[in-house]
Z-matrix of the N, CA and C atoms (Angstrom, degrees):
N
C 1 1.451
C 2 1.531 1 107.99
N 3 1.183 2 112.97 1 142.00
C 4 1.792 3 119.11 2 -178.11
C 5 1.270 4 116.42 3 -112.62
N 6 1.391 5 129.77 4 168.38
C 7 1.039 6 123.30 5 -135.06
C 8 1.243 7 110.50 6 -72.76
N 9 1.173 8 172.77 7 164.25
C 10 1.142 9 175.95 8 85.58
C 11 1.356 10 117.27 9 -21.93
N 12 1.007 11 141.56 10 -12.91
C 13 1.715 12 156.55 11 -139.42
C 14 1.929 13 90.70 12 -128.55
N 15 1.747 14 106.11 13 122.85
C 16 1.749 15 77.71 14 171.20
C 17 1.625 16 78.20 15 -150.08
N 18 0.845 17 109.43 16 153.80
C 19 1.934 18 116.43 17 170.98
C 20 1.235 19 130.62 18 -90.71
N 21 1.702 20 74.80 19 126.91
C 22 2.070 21 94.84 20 -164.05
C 23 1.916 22 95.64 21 -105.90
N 24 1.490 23 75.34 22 165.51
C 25 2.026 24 87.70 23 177.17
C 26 1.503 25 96.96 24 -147.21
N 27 1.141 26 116.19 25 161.38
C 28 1.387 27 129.13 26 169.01
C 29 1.213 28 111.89 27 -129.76
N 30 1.681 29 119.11 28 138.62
C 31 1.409 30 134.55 29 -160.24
C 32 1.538 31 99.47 30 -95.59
N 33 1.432 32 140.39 31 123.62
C 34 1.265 33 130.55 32 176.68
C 35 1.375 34 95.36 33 -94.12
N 36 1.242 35 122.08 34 129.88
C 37 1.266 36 120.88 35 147.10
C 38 1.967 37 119.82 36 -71.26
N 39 0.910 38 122.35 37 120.58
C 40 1.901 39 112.49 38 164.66
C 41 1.550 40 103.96 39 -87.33
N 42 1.311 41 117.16 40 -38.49
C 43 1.269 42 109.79 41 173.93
C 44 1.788 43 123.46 42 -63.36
N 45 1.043 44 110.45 43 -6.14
C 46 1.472 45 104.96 44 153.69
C 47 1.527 46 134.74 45 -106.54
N 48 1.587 47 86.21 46 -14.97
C 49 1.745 48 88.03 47 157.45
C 50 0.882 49 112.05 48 -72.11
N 51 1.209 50 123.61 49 -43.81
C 52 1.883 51 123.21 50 -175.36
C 53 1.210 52 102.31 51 -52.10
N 54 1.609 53 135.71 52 -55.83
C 55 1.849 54 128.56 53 165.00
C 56 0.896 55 115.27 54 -29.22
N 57 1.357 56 115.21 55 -67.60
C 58 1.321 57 127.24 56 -156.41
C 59 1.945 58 114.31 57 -44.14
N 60 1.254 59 85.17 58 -60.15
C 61 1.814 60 108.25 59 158.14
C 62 1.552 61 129.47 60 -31.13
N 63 1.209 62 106.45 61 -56.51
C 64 1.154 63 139.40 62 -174.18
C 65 1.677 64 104.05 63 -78.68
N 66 1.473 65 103.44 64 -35.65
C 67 1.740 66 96.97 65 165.67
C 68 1.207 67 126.45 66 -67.50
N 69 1.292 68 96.46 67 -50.50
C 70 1.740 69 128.49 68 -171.56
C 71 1.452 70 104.29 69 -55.78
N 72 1.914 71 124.95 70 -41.21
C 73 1.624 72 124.92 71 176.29
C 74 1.731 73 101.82 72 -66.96
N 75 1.427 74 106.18 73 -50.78
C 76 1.222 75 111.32 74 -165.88
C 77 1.798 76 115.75 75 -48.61
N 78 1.273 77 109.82 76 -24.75
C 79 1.803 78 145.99 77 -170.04
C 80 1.758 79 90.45 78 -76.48
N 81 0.681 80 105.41 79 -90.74
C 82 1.728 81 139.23 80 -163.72
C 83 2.021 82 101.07 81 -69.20
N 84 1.283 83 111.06 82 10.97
C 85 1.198 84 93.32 83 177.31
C 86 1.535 85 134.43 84 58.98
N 87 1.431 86 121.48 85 145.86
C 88 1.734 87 120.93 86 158.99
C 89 1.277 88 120.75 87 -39.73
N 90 1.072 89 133.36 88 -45.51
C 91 1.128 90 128.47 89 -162.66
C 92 1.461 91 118.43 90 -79.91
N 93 1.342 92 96.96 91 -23.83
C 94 1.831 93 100.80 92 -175.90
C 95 1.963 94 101.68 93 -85.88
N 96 1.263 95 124.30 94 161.75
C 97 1.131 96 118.91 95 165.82
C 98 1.812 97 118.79 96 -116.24
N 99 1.140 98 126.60 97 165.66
C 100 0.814 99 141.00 98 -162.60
C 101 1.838 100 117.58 99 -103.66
N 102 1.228 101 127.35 100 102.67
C 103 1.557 102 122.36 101 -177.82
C 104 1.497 103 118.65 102 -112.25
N 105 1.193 104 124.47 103 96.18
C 106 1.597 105 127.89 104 179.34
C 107 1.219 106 120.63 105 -87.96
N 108 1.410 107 96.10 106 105.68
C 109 1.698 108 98.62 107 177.10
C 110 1.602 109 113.95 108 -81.30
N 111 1.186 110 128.22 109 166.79
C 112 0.992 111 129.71 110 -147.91
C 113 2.330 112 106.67 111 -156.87
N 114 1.020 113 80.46 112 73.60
C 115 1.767 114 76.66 113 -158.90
C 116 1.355 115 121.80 114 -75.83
N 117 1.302 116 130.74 115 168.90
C 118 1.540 117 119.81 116 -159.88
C 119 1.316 118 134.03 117 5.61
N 120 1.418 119 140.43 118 74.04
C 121 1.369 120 156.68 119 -175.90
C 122 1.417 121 96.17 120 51.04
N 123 1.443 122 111.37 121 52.68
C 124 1.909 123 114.93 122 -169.52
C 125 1.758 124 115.56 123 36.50
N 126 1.783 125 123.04 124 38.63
C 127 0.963 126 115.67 125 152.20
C 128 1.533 127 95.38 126 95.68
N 129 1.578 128 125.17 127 7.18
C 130 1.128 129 127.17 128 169.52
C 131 1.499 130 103.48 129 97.60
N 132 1.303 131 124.45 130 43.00
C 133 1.902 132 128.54 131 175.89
C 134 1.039 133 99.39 132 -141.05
N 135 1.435 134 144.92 133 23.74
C 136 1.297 135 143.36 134 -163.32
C 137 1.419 136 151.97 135 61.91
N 138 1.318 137 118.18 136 83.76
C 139 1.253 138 119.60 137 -168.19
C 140 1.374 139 116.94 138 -8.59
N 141 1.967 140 101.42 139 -86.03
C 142 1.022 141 121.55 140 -174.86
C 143 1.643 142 125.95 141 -58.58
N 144 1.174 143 112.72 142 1.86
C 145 1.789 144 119.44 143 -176.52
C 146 1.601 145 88.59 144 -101.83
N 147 1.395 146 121.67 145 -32.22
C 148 2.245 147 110.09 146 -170.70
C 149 1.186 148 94.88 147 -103.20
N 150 1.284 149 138.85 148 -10.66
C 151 1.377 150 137.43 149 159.93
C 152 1.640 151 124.13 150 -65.51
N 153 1.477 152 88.33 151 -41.36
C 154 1.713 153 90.01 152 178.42
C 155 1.788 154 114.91 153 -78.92
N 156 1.618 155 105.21 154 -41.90
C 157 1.709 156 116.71 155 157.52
C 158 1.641 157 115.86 156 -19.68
N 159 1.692 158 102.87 157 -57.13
C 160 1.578 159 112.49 158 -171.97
C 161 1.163 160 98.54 159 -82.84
N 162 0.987 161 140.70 160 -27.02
C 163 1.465 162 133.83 161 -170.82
C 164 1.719 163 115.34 162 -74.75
N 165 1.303 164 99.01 163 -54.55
C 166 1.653 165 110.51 164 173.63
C 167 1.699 166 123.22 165 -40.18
């Protein structure tokens, strides 16, 4: 039997978090604010790089 195990990566986009964001205010109005959680170092892609995406 051969290996079964092969190496994967996942591409983050920030530029679609940054949309995504940008939909979600546009949705919900000025007045409401916006809180992005961001859970375990975002699942191993970096906290602080999908944190700052939503933030921008």
């Amino acid at each position: 039997m051969g290996n079964l195990l092969r190496k994967t990566y996942a591409k983050i986009d920030t530029g679609a978090i940054e949309n995504n964001v940008r939909a979600i205010r546009a949705h919900i109005g000025e007045r409401s604010e916006v809180m992005a959680v961001v859970k375990a170092d975002a699942y191993g892609h970096g906290a602080v790089k999908v944190a700052r995406a939503a933030l921008s």
